[in-house]
N, CA, C and O of each residue as an XYZ file, in Angstrom:
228
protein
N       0.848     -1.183      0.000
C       0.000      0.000      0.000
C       0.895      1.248      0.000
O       1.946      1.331      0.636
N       0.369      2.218     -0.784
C       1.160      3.423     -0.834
C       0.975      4.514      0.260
O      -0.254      4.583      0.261
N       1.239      5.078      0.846
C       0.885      6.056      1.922
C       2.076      7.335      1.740
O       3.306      7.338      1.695
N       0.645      8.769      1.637
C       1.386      9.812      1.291
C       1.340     10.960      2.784
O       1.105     10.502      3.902
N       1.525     12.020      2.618
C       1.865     13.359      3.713
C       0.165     13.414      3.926
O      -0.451     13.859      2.958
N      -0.501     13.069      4.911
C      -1.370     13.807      5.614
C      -2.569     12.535      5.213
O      -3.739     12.915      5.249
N      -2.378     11.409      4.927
C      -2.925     10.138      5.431
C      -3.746      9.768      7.075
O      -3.489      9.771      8.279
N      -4.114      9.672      6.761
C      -4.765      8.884      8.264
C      -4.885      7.670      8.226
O      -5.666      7.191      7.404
N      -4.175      6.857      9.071
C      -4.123      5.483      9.978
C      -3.853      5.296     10.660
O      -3.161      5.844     11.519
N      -4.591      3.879     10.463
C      -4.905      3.433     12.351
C      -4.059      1.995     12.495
O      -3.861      1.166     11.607
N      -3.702      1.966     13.634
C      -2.325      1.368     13.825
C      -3.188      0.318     14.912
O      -4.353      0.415     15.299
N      -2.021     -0.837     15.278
C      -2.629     -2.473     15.977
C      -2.331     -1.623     17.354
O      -3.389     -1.358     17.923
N      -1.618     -1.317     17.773
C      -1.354     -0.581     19.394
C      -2.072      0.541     19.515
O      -2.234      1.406     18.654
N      -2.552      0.505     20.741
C      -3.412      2.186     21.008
C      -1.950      2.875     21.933
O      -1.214      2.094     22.537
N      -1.766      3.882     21.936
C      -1.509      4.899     22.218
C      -1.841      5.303     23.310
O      -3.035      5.595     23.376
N      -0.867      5.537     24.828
C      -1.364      5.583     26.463
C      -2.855      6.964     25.910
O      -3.916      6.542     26.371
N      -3.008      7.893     25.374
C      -3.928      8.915     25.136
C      -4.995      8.258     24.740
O      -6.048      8.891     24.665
N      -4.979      7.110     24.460
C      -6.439      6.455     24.395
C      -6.532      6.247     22.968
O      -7.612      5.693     22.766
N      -5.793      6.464     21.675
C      -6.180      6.880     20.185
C      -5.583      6.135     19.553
O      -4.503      5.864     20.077
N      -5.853      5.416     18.201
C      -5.452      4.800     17.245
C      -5.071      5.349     16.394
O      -3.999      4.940     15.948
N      -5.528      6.199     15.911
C      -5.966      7.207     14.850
C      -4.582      8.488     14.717
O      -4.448      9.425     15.503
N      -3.752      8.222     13.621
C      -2.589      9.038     13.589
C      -2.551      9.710     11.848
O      -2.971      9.187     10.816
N      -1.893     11.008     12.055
C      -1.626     11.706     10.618
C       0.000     11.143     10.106
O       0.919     10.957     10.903
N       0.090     10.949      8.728
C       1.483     10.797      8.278
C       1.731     12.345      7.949
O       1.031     13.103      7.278
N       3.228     12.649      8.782
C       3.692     14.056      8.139
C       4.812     14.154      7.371
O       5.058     15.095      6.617
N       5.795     12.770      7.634
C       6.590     12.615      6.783
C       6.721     11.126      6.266
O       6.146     10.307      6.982
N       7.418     10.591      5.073
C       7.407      9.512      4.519
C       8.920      9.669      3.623
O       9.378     10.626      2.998
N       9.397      8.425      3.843
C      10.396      8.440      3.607
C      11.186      7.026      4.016
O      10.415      6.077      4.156
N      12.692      6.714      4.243
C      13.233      6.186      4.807
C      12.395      5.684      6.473
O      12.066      4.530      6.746
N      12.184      7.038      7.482
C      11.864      6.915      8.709
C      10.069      7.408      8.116
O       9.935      8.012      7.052
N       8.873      7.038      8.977
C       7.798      7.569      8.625
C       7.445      8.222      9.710
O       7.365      7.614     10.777
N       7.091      9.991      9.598
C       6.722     10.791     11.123
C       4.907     10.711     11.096
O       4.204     10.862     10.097
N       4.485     10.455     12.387
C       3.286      9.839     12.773
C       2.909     10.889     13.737
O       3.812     11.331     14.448
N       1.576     11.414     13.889
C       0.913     12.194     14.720
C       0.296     11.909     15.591
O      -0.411     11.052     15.060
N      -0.013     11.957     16.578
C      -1.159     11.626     17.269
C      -2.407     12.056     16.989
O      -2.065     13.237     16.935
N      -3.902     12.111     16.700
C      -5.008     12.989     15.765
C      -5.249     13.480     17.586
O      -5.163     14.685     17.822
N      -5.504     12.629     18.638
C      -6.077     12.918     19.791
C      -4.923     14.300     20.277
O      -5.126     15.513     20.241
N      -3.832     13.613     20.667
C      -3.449     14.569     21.691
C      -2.069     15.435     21.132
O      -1.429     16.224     21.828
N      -1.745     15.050     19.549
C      -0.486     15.743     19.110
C       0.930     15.317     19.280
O       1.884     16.038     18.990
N       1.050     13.773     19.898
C       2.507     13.637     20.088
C       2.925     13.065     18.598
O       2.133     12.480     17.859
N       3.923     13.260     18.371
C       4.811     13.386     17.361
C       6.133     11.844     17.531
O       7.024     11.839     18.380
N       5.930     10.842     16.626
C       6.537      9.881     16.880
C       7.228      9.088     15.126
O       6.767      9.006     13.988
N       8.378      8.700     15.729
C       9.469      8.902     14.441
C       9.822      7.197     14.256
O      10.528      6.477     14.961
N       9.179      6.936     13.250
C       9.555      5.596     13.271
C      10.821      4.740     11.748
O      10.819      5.118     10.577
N      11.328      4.097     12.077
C      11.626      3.000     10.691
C      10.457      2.729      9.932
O       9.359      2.279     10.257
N      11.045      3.188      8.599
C       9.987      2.764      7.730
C       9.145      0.972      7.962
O       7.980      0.585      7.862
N      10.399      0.314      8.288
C       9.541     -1.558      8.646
C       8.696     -1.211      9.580
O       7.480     -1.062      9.467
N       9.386     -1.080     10.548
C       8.540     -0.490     11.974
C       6.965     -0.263     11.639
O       5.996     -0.986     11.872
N       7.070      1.080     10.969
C       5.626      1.949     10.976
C       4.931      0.793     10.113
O       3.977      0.304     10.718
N       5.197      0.163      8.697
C       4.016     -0.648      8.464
C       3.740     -1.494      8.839
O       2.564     -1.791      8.629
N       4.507     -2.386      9.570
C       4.186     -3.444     10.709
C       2.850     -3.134     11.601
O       1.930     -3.930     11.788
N       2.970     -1.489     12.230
C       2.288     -1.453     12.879
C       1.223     -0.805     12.569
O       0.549     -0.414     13.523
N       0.700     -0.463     11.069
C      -0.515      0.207     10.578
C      -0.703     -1.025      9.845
O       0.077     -1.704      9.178
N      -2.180     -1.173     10.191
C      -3.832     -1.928     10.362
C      -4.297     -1.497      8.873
O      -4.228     -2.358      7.996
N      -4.712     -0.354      8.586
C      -5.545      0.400      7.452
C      -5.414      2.067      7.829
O      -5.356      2.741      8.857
N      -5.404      2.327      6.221
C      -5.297      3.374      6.007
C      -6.995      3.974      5.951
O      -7.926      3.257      5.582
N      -7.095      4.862      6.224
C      -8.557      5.557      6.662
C      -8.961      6.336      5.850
O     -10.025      6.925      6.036
């Protein structure tokens, strides 16, 4: 699946803020992930991040 800047998905782990539900802001090598609930900002390996996204929204 392709995933671009300002995507929404929802990932297999919730998030201590209670939320599944994250924005892509960057894509690349590393993929930067938003929180939609509370705004934290989390920097992952590209394997990493699709491992852990479910569907894109």
């Amino acid at each position: 699946m392709e995933y671009n800047i300002g995507d929404m998905v929802k990932t297999k782990k919730v998030h201590p803020c209670g939320n599944k539900i994250w924005e892509i802001t960057r894509v690349g090598v590393d993929f930067k992930l938003k929180c939609v609930k509370c705004g934290h900002v989390v920097v992952l390996p590209r394997q990493k991040a699709l491992k852990a996204i479910t569907k894109k929204i």
